[in-house]
N, C-alpha and C positions, 0 to 999 in steps of 0.2 A: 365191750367190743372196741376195736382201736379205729383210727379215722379210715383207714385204708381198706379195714373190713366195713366199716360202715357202707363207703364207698361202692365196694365191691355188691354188695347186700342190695344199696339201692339199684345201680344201673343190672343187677341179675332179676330185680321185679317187673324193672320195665324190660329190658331186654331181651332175657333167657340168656344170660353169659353163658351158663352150666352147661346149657341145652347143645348153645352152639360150640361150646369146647369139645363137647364129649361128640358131636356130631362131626365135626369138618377138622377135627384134629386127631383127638386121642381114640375115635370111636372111627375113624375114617381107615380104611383098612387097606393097603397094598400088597400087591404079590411080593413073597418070601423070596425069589427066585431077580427082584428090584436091583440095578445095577446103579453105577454112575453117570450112565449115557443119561439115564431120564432127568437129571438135578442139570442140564443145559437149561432146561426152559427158565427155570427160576435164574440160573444166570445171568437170561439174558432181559430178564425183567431188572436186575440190578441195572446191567448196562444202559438197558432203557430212559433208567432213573438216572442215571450218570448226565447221560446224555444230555437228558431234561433243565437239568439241574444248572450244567455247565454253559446248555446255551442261554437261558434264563441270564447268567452272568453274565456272558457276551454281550448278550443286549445292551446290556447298562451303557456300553460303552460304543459299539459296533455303531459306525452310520452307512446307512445302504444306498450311498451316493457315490456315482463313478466316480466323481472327482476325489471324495472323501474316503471312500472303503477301504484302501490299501493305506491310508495315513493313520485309518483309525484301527487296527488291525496292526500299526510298528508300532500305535500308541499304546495299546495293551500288551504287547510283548516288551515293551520298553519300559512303560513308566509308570502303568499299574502295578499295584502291590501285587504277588502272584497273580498276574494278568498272565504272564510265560505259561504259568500252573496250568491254569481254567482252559486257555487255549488248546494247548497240547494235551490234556485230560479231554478233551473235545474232538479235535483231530485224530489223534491214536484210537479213540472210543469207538470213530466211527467205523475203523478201518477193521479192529477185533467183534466188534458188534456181527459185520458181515461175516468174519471168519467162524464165530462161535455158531452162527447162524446154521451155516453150511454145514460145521459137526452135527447143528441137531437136524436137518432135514437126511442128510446122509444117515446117521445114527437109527432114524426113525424105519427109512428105507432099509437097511441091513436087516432089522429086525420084526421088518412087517408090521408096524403100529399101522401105518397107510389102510393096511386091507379092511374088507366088511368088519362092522358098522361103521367104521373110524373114515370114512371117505371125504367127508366134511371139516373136520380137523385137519387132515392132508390141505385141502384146498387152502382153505383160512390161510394154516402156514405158508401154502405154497405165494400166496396173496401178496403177505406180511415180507417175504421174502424180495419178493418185487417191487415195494412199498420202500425198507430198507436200500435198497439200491435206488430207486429214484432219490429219495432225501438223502444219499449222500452223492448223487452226481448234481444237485438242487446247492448244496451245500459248497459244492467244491469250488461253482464260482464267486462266491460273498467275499473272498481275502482282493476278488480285481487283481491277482498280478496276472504275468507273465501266461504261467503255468493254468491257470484257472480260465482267465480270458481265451486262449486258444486250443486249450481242452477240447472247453465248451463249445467252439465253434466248429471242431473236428466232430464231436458227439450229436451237435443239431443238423450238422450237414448230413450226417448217414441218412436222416426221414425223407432227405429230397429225395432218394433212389427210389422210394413207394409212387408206383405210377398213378397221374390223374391229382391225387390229390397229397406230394410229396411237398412240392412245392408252399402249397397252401401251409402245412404242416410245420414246415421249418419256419416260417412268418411266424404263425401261431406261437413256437417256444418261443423263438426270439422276440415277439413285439416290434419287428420290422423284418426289413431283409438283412440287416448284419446284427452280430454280436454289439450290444450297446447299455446304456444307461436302462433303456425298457427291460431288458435281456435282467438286468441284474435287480430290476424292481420286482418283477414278475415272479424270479428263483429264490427271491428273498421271502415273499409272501407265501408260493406257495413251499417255500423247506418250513418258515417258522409256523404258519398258521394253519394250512389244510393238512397235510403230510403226519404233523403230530396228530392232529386230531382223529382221522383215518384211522392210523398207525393204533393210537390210543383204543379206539372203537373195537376192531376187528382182535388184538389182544382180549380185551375184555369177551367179546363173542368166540375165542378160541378158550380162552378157561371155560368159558360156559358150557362148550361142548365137551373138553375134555373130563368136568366133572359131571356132565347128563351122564357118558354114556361110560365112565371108567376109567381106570389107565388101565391100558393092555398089558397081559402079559407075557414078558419076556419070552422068545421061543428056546430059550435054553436056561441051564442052571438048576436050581433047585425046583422039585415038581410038588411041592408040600400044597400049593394053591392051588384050587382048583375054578375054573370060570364057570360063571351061574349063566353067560351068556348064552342063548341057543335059538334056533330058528329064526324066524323073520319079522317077529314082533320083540318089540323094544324091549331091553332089559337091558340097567344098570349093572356093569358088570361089575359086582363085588367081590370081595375076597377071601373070603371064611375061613378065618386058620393064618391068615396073612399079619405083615407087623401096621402097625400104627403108624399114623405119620407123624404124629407129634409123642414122644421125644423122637421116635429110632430114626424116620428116614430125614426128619427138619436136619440132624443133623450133619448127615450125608449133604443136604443140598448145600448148609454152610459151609463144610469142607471144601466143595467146589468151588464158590463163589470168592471163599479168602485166597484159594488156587488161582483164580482168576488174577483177582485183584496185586497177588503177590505180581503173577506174570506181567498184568497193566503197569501195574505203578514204576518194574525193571525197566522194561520200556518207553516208560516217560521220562523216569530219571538219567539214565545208563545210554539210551540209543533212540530219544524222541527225533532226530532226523530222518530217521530208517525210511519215511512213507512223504519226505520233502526233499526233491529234485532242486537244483540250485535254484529255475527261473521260478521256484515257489516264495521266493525271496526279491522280486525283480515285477515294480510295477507294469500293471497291463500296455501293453504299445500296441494298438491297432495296426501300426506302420512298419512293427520289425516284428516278421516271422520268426521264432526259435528254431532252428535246425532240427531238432528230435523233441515232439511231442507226443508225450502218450500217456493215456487216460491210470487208471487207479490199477492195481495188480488183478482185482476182481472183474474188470473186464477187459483187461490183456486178453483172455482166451478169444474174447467178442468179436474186439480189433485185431487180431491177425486169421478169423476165418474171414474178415471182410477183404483183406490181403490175398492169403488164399487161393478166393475164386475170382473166377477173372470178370464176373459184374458185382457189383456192388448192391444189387437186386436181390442175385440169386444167394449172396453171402447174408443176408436178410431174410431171406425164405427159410435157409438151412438152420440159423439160429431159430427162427417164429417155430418152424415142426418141432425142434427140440422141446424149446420152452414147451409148447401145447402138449407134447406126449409125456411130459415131466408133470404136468398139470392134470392128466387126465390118469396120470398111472393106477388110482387106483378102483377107475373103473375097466383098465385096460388088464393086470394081472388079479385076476378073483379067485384063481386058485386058494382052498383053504390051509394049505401046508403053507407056514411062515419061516421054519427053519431055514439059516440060506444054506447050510450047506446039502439039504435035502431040493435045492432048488440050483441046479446046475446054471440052468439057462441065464437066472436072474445073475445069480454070483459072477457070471463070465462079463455080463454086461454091465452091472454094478462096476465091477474093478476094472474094465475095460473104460467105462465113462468117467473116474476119476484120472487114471492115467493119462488120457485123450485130454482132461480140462488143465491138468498141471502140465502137460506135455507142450500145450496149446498157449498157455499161459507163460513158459520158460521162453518159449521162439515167442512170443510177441516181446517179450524184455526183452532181449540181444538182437533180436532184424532190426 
């Protein structure tokens, strides 16, 4: 027997290597009918890693001192070895991380994974999703310039509009009453230390639900699968007749993920400015406002319904119902039909609310 079977031999006595291969791979069964939309999630586990990886690297060199932050920040763009790399592999990450994100919650909604029993998975993501967006508006001020410094203090000002206790609230981000040294100790601890961890947790409890309770299947395509799922008591939904995940659909999800990664790295290489405004180059001045600030493209739509209306209250209300009916959607349509095009209502408002978010999102760029 050679070292590598021995190897093998030993960790399969203590283990069950076989057991678990033939369980959670070759013996783990999806629907026949399995598209490209489903291989986001594992995407965005790469991204995750990306993420992880490259801030771990910032660290080394990143000081989270007002005075220091933007010096040590041209020190890695300038004078580390691929310090430029890590950086912009970090900023571009964060910026495709949300985007991919948004294909898989939308993807998920076209197709009805959201509905009974899957209501818990919805949330999770919906969580994860909110999660994502705090750690990169957490993140956006650590560079201390220009751009970042009065972002953030356009972004913390919106919580004073919350009556009674708005005020309190904007203190509370900030660690005083203005944008300061607090402001960037605070965004710094919690982007690097709670935010991963969360983030990290709540992943973990979303695989766990997705594999209790099954991956859904598609409401269209091929009908060879059939769901063992039924009634009101639990059932893994399996897929008798369906392919394996290990080799057929692993490979599908690498196809996407090197798809990805081609499109990242064009972007890092070819056009990494695309998501840096000039004053993202331009140390923070408390004392000189920049004429046109505005926050990241994913919440353009945010900041121009706060424009919009004419309180700053009610432009806060109309967001809050959104997010809550987006959060609650899949206690709110139980309908058992998933197909959308057998679901009028849904499809008009589905393509109605991506139009309204890009529509939303174009007029906050140009006003």
């Amino acid at each position: 027997m050679s070292p590598l079977k021995s190897i093998y031999h030993w960790l399969n006595v203590r283990l069950g290597v076989d057991e678990l291969v033939e369980k959670r791979l070759t013996g783990y069964l999806l629907p026949r009918s399995i598209n490209a939309w489903y291989s986001l999630g594992s995407v965005l586990l790469v991204i995750f890693g990306i993420q992880v990886v490259t801030g771990i690297l910032l660290l080394i060199y990143y000081v989270p001192d007002a005075e220091k932050a933007f010096k040590s920040v041209t020190y890695i763009m300038n004078d580390v070895h691929f310090g430029w790399l890590i950086r912009m592999c970090h900023a571009v990450g964060s910026n495709m991380m949300v985007a991919v994100l948004l294909l898989h919650m939308l993807s998920a909604l076209f197709m009805g994974s959201h509905k009974s029993p899957r209501e818990l998975n919805w949330v999770t993501g919906f969580i994860l999703f909110n999660l994502v967006l705090g750690i990169s508006l957490t993140g956006y001020l650590l560079p201390w310039s220009q751009l970042s410094f009065w972002a953030t203090t356009v972004a913390t000002n919106s919580a004073g509009a919350i009556p009674v206790i708005g005020q309190y609230l904007v203190e509370f981000l900030r660690g005083g009453k203005l944008v300061g040294p607090h402001t960037l100790g605070r965004f710094f601890a919690v982007h690097v230390v709670l935010l991963p961890l969360v983030i990290g947790a709540l992943i973990g409890a979303h695989l766990f639900l997705l594999e209790r309770i099954g991956v859904s299947t598609p409401p269209f395509g091929q009908k060879e699968t059939k769901s063992t799922w039924q009634g009101d008591e639990f059932r893994h939904e399996s897929h008798p007749g369906g392919i394996p995940f290990f080799p057929n659909y692993l490979l599908q999800d690498v196809t996407s993920i090197l798809i990805y990664l081609a499109i990242f790295f064009c972007v890092v290489f070819f056009s990494p400015y695309i998501f840096f405004p000039p004053t993202a180059f331009v140390p923070a001045d408390p004392f000189k406002t920049p004429a046109h600030i505005k926050p990241e493209w994913y919440f353009l739509a945010n900041y121009q319904t706060l424009k919009v209306f004419p309180s700053e209250l009610l432009g806060l209300m109309v967001q809050g119902a959104a997010m809550t009916f987006l959060a609650l959607i899949p206690f709110i349509d139980r309908g058992k039909e998933r197909h959308p095009l057998k679901r009028p209502l849904f499809l008009a408002c589905f393509i109605g609310g991506i139009i309204l978010f890009i529509g939303m999102t174009i007029w906050g760029h140009y006003s």
